[in-house]
N, C-alpha and C positions, 0 to 999 in steps of 0.2 A: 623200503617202506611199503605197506598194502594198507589200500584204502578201503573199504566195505563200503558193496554199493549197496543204498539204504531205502533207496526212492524207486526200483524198482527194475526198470526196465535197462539197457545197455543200449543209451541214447546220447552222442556228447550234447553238453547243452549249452547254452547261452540265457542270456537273460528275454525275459518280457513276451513268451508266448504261451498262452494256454490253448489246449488243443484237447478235445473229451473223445475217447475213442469208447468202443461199447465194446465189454468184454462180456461174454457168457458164459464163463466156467468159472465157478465160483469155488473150485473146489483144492484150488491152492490164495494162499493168504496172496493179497493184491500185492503186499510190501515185501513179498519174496520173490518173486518174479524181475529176474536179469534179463531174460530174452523173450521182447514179445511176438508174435506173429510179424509184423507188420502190416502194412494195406497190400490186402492179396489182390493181384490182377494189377499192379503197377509197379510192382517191383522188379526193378534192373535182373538180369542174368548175370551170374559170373565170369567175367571173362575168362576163357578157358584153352589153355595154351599144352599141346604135347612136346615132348621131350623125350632124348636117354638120359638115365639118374646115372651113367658112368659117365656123360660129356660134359654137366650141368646145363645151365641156360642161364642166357641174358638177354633181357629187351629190354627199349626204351614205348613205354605205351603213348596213347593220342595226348593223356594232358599234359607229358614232359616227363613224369615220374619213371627212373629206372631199376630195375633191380639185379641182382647178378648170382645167383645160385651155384656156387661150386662143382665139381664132379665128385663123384664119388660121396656124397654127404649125406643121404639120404639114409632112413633104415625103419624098419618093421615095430609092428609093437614088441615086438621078444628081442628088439637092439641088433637082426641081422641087416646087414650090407643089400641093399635094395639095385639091384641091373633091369634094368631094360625101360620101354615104355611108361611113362607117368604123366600126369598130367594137373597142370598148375592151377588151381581156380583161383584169382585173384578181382580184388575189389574195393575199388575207391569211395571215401564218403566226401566229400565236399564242406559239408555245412549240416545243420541238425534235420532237415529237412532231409534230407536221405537216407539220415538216420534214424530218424520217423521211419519212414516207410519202409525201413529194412529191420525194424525194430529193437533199435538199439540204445543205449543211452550210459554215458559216462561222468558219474558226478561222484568225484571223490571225495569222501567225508559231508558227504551231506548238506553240499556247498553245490549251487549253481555254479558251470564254469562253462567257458567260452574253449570251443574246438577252431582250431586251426586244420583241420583235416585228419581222416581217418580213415585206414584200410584192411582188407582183411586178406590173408595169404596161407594159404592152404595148398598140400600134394597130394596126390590119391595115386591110388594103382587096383586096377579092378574094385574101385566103387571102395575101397580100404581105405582109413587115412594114415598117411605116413607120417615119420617123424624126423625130425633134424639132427646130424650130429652136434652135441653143444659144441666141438670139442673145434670146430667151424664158423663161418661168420657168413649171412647172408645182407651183402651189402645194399642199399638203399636210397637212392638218390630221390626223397617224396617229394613232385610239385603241392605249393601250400598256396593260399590266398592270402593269409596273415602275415605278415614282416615282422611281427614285433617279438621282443625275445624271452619271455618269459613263458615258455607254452613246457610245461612237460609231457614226454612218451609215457602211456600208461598201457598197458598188455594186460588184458583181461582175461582172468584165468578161468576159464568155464568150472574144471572141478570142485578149484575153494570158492568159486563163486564169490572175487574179491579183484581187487586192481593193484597191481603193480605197477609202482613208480620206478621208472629205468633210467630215461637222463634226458638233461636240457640240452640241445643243439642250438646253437647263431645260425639264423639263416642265412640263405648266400642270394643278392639280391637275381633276379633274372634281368639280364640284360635286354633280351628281346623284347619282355616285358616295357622296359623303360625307354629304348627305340621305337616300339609300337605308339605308345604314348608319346613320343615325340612330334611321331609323323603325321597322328592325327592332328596336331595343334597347327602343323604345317599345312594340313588339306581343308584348311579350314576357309571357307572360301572370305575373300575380303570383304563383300558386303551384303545384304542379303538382295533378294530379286525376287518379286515388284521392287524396289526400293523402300523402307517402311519411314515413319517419322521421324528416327534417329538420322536419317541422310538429308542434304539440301545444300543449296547454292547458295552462295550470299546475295545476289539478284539477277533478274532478268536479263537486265542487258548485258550479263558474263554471259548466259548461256546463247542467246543471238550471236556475239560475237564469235561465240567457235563454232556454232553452228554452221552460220553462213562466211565464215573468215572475215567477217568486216565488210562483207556485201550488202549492211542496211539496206540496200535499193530494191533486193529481191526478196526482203525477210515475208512468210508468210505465215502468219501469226494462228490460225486455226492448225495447220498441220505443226508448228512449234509445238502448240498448247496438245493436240493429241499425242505427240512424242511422245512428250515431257508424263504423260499419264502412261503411256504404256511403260517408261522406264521409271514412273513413282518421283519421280525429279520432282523436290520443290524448292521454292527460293525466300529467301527470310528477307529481303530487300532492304539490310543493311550494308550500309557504305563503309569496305573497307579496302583502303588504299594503301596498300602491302606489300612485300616480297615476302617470302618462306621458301625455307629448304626445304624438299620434297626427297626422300632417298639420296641428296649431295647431288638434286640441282632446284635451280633459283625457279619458282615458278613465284604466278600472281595469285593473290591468294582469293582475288574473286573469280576466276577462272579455275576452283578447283570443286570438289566435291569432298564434303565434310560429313564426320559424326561425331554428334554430341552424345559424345561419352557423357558425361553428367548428367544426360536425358533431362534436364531442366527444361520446362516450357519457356520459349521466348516471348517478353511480355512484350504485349501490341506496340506499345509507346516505343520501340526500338526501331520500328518500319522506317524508315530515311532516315534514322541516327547513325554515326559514325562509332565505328569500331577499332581497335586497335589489338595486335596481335603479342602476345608473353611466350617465350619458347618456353615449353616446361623440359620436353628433351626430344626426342627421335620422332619426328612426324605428330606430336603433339603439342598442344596450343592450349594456352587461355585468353577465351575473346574476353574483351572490357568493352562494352558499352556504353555511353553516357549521353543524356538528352541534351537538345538544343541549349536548355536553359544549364546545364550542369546540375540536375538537381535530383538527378535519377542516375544510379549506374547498377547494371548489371553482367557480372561474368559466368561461364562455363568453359570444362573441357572440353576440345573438340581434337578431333585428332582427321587429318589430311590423308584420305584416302586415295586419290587418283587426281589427275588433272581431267577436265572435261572431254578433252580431245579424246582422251583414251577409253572414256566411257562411250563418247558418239562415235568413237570408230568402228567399233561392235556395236550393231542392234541390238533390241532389247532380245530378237529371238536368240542370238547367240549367249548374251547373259542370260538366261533363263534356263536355257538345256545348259549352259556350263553350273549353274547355281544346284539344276536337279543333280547331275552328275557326282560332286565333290557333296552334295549331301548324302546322296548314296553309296558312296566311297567311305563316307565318314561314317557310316551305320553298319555297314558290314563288317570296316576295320574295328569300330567298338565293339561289334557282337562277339567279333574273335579276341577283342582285349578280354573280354567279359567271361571267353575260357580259359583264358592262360594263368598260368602262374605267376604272381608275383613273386613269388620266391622259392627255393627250395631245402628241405634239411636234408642231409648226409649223413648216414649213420649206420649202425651195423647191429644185428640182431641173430640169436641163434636159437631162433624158437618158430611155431609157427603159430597165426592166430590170428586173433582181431588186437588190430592197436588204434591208440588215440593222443592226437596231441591235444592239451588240455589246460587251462590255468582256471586257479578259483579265481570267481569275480565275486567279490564283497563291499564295492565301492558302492552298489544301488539302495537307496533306500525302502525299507519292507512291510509289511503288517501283515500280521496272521489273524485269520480273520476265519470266519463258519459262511463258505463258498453255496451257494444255493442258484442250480441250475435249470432257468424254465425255459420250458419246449412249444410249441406249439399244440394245440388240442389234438388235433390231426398227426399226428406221430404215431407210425405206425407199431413203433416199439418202444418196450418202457425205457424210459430216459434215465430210470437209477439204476438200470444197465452200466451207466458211462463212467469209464474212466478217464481220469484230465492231461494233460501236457498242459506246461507253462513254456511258450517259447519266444524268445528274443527279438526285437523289433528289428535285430540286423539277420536274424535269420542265424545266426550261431551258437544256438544255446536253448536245452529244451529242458525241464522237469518233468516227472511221470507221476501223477496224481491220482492213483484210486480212489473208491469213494472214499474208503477208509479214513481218507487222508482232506477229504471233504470241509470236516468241521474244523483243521489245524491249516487249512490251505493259505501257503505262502505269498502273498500278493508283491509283487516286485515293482515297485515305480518305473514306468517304460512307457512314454506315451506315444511309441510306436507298437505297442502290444497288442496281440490278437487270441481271442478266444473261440476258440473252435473246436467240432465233437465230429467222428465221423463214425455214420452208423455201418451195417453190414452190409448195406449196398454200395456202401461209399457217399453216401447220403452226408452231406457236411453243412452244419448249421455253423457262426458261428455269434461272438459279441463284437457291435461296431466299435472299430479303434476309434472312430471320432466321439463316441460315449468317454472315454479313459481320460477324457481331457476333463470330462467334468465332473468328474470322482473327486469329493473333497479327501484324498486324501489324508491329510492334517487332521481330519477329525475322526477318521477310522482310526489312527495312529491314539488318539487321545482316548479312544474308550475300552472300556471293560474288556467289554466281548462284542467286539466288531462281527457284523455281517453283512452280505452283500449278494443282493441277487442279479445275476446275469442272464437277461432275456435276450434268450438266443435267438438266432434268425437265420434261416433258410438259405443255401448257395443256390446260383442259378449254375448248372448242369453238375455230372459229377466229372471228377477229374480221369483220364481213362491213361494218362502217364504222370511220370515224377514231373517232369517240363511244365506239364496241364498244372499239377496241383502245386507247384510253387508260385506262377501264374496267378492260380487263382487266391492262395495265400497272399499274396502280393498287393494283390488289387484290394483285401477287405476294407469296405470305404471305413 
C-alpha cells in the first residue's frame, strides 16, 4: 500500500501541536514540499560509523536499538559488489520533536498519526550513496517508547515522493526497562524529611515515653518540643489503646508514627477522644473516632510507618542527608528511565532510508476553521512568512501547515496543545496552552466558517539544542 504525503513536510506526527516555522522561498508550492530544512544550528549529526562492505557490521547503539548488516551486501548505483571501507550514517528520531528539527514529517493519507519512533540509515563510500542487495536482509532490533501494537513501518521513498506501508511488528516488552521501574518504587524513601502534615503521633506522652524510656523524672520538655520541630513530629493527641502488626511484629500503636493516607484533616473535637484501629491489610489502618457523647465519628486511612524508637534512634541529621540521598538516587534513576526504551521491534528490511513507525489517530475531535496569526508590532520579519505545524500535546505527532493551508487549518481538540512559529533566528513565539482551555470549541464546530485568531507571544531565550528546545516546548504555560 503507498500513502501520499499531502501536508507537506516528512515529519511523524501526533496529535495537538501547532508550531509556525518561516519559510522564504516561495518558489515551490508549500503542499509539495516532503523534506524541510529543519532548525539549522540544532540539529543532531549523524552518527557515523566505518566499516569493510566484505565483513558487514553490527552494533548495539546508546538507546538499545541494534542493527546487523551482512557481508558482502552492499553495491553501487550500476548493482556492482562494493569492497572495502564504508561508512554507516545512522539516525534515530524519538518523537515529532526531532522530527521537527530534522524536518521531517509522516502522515499517511492525510491523517494525523502518532510515531512510535523513527530512523534513518544510510551507506556511503567516498561521499557516494550506496545501495542494498534486496536479495539480503538488514536486521533490526529498533528501541521504541510506545508499547502499544498497532503502529505500522512506513519507508519513505524520496523518488515517488510517497510512503510505503511495509508491516506491523508486536513489540517485545524491555525488561530492564520494567526492573528500572521497579527499583525506583523500591528507592522510594518511606517518609519524607522535615516530616510534613501527612505524619504524626497519636500523643505526647507516646513520644516522652520512648524518648526518655519511661524516665518521666528527667523528661525535658523545651529540648522534646525542639526535637520534635527539627524532625516535623506532631501529635494529634487522640487516645488509642491498641496493638498492631507492624511487618509481623506486635507493636503499640501509640508509640508509632503514622500517615494519613486519606490526608483528611483531623477535626479538633477528636483531641482526648478515643480511637480505635480496622486492619484494612499490610501495615494499613482505619482510625474510627467517636466523641465522648457518641455523637460524632470520624475515620481515615492511616498506614504504620515506623515505630518511634526507630525514628529517635536516627537524628533528624541522619534522616535528612538519607531523605536527600534516595531523592537524588530516585532523579537520576528516572532521568535514565526517561531514556530507555520501553520496548523494542524486531524486523528486517532490505532497502536503505528514512523509516517510521506510524498509526492514524482519528479518535480526536476537529474543526476546520480560517487560522489568523498575530505577531507582535516589533517583529522584525513579516509574519505571513510563516508556515504552521500542529503538534501533539504528548509530543508525538506534528502536522505541516503552510499558509496555503491557513484558511482550511485543521484544529484538533488537545488541551495540551501548543502553538508555536520559529523565525530565522530561531526567534520562537508561541499560543498559551492555558488559552486552549477556553476555546469554545462547540461553537467553532456549530458555525459556517469558523475563525480564530492566535496572539502569539514571544519565548524567553532561543533554543541553541534539540534538549533546549523540547525544554522550552514543554514549559509553554
Amino acid at each position: 500500500m503507498r500513502l501520499f504525503l499531502v501536508l507537506g513536510v516528512l515529519i511523524l506526527t501526533i496529535i495537538g501541536f501547532i508550531t509556525c516555522r518561516f519559510t522564504m522561498d516561495e518558489t515551490i508550492a508549500a503542499d509539495q514540499q516532503y523534506i524541510l530544512p529543519g532548525i539549522e544550528g540544532i540539529n543532531a549529526p549523524d552518527s557515523i560509523y566505518t566499516f569493510l562492505a566484505e565483513s558487514g557490521f553490527s552494533h548495539q547503539f546508546a538507546s538499545g536499538t541494534r542493527i546487523h548488516i551482512p557481508e558482502d551486501a552492499l553495491v553501487n548505483r550500476t548493482g556492482l559488489r562494493v569492497r572495502g571501507e564504508v561508512q554507516l550514517h545512522f539516525k534515530e528520531y524519538r518523537d515529532a520533536i526531532d522530527l521537527l528539527v530534522e524536518g521531517l514529517q509522516f502522515n499517511p493519507g492525510m491523517k494525523l498519526s502518532k510515531t512510535a519512533g523513527a530512523f534513518k540509515i544510510e551507506v556511503r563510500q567516498l561521499n557516494q550513496m550506496l545501495f542494498f542487495d534486496p536479495s539480503q536482509d538488514i536486521n533490526i532490533r529498533q528501541a521504541t517508547y510506545e508499547k502499544d501494537e498497532d503502529y505500522t513501518l512506513y519507508y519513505f521513498d524520496r523518488k515517488e515522493e510517497a510512503l510505503d506501508s511495509l508491516l506491523i511488528v508486536s513489540p517485545e516488552i524491555n525488561e530492564a526497562h520494567v526492573q528500572l521501574e521497579r527499583q525506583i518504587k523500591r528507592m522510594k524513601p518511606k517518609m519524607k524529611f522535615p516530616l510534613n502534615e501527612d505524619y504524626f503521633s497519636f500523643n505526647y506522652k507516646g513520644i516522652l515515653d520512648v524518648m526518655y524510656n519511661k524516665d518521666f523524672v528527667n523528661v525535658n520538655h523545651k529540648l522534646t518540643q525542639r526535637k520534635m520541630e527539627q524532625y516535623g513530629l506532631r501529635w494529634s493527641n487522640i487516645n488509642v489503646e491498641a496493638f498492631i502488626n507492624h511487618n509481623d511484629k506486635r507493636e503499640f500503636a501509640a508509640l508509632m508514627l503514622w500517615r494519613n493516607l486519606s490526608r483528611k484533616p483531623l477535626p479538633n473535637w477528636t483531641k482526648g477522644a478515643r480511637g480505635r484501629m480496622e486492619v484494612i491489610n499490610k501495615n494499613r489502618y482505619r482510625l474510627v473516632v467517636t466523641d465522648k457523647d457518641s455523637t460524632k465519628t470520624f475515620s481515615t486511612q492511616l498506614e504504620a510507618v515506623m515505630p518511634l524508637r526507630d525514628l529517635f534512634d536516627l537524628g533528624p541529621g541522619y534522616w535528612k542527608k538519607d531523605y536527600a540521598i534516595r531523592i537524588n538516587k530516585i532523579q537520576s534513576a528516572t532521568e535514565k528511565l526517561a531514556l530507555m526504551a520501553s520496548a523494542f521491534r524486531s524486523f528486517s528490511i532490505n532497502k536503505f532510508g528514512i523509516f517510521g513507525w506510524q498509526k492514524i489517530s482519528d479518535e480526536e475531535e476537529s474543526v476546520f476553521i480560517n487560522a489568523i496569526f498575530k505577531y507582535p508590532d516589533t517583529l522584525a520579519y513579516d509574519p505571513n512568512e510563516a508556515a504552521c505545524y500542529y503538534l501533539s500535546g504528548d509530543n508525538k505527532g506534528i502536522i505541516y501547515y503552510p499558509k496555503s493551508k491557513w484558511p482550511r487549518f485543521e484544529f484538533i481538540l488537545d488541551s495540551r496543545a501548543r502553538i508555536f512559529s520559529i523565525g530565522p533566528d530561531r526567534q520562537i513565539f508561541y499560543f498559551p496552552v492555558h488559552y486552549l482551555a477556553n476555546i469554545e470549541f462547540e461553537h467553532l464546530q456549530k458555525m459556517d466558517s469558523p475563525a480564530f485568531i492566535f496572539e502569539m507571544e514571544p519565548a524567553t531565550g532561543k533554543p541553541e539544542s534539540v534538549t533546549a528546545l523540547r525544554q522550552l516546548l514543554n514549559s509553554v504555560p
